[in-house]
N, C-alpha and C positions, 0 to 999 in steps of 0.2 A: 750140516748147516755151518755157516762161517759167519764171524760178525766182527766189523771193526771196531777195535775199544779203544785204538791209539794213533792220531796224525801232527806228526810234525814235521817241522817244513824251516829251513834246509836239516837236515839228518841224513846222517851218513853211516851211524853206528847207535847202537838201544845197547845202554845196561838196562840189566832186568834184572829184577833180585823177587823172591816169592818171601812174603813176608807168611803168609796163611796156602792153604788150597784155594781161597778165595781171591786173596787181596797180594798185589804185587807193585811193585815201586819199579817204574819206566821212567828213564833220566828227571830222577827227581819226584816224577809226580807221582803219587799213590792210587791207584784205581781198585774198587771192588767189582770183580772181573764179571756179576750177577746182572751188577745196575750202574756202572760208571762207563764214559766213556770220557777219552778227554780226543779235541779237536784244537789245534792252536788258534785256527780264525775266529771263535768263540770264547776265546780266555781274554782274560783284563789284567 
């Protein structure tokens, strides 16, 4: 199974840093990999 938890738009390059098994920090934003996704066209 695959699931997207992260789109951004222009991106050319992800730091990624694993804070937990769970939770990990993708340019800047923090996601819990269980129940977050983050999609740029939906941010404010």
């Amino acid at each position: 199974m695959t699931k997207n938890i992260y789109l951004q738009y222009p991106c050319n390059k992800a730091h990624i840093e694993s804070i937990s098994d769970e939770i990990f920090k993708i340019n800047n934003d923090t996601l819990n990999l269980l129940r977050d996704t983050y999609d740029y066209r939906n941010s404010n």
